[in-house]
C-alpha positions as CSV (number, residue, x, y, z in Angstrom):
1,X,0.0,0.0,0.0
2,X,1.6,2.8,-0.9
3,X,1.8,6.0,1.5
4,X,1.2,9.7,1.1
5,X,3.2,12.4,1.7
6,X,2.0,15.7,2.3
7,X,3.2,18.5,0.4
8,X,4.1,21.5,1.7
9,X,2.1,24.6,1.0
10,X,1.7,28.4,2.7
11,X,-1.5,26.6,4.1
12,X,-0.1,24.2,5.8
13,X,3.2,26.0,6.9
14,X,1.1,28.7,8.3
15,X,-1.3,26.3,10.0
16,X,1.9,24.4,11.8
17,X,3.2,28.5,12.6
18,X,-0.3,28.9,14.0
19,X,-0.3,25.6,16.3
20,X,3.3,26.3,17.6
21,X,1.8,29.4,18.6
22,X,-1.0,28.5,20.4
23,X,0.8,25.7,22.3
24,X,3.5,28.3,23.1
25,X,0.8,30.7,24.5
26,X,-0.8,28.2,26.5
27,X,2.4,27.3,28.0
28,X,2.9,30.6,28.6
29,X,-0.8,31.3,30.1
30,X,-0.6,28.1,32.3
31,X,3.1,29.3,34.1
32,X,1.1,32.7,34.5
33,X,-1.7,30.9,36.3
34,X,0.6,28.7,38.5
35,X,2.2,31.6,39.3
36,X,-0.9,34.0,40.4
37,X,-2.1,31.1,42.0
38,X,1.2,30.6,44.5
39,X,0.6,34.6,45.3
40,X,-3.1,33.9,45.8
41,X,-2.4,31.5,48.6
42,X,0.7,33.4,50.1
43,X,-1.7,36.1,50.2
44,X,-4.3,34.3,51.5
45,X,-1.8,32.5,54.8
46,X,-1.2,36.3,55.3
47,X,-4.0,37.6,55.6
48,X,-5.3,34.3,57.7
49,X,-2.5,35.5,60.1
50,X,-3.4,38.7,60.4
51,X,-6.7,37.7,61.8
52,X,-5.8,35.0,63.8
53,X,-3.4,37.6,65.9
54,X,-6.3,40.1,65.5
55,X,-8.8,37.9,67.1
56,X,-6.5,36.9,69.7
57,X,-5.8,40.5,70.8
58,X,-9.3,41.3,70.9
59,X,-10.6,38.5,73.0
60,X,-7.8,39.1,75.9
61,X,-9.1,42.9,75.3
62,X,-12.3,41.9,75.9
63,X,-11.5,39.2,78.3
64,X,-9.1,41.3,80.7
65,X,-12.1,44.4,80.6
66,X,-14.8,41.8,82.1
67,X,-12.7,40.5,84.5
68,X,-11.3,44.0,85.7
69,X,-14.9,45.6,85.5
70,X,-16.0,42.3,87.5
71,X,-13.2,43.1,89.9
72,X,-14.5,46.3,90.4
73,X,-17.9,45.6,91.8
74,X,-15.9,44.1,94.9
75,X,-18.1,41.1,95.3
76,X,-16.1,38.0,95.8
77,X,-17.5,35.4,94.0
78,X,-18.4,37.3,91.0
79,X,-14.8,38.7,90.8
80,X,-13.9,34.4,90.8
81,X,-16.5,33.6,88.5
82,X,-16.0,36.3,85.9
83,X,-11.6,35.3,86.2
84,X,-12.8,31.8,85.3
85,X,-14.9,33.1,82.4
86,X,-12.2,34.8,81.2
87,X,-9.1,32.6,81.7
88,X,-11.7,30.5,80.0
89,X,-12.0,32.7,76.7
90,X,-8.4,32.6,77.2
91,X,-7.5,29.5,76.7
92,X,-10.3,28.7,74.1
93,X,-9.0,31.5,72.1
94,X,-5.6,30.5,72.3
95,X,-6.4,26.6,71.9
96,X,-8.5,27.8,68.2
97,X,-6.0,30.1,67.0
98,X,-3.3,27.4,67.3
99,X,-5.0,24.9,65.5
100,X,-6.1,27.5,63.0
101,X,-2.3,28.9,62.7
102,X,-1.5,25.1,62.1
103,X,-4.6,25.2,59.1
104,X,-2.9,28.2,57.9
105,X,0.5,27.0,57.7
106,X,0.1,23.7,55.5
């Protein structure tokens, strides 16, 4: 069986220039995405970060107000109860951000 050869024309040459191109530009287009993608998610572990320590801050804020205000009042066993609460929103706080941070950092 005898086999055909193709014969080179402008056609054709222009048609292999026009599929080199393509496959360079999506070459091209996918390193572009890869890239924007790794800034995306650096981004993103930043800004995760920023509101972890934000949170954090603002719960001891928070937590060191009610137990100074509950100080104040000079009553005993609220002054105990609200330092539990608050040791409590401590801890919780500080037991979520870790595990968050350790989210964040994978």
């Amino acid at each position: 069986m005898p086999t055909t050869q193709t014969k080179s024309t402008p056609a054709t040459d222009n048609l292999e220039k026009a599929a080199e191109r393509v496959a360079e530009f999506n070459e091209k287009a996918s390193e572009q995405v890869a890239e924007f993608n790794e800034k995306a998610l650096e981004n993103g572990k930043k800004l995760s970060t920023a509101y972890l320590e934000s949170f954090e801050k603002i719960v001891a804020q928070l937590s060191d107000g009610y137990e100074k205000a509950a100080g104040a009042s000079k009553i005993e066993w609220l002054s105990t109860a609200a330092a539990s609460q608050a040791d409590f929103a401590r801890e919780a706080t500080k037991a979520y951000t870790s595990a968050a941070r350790e989210l964040v950092a994978r």
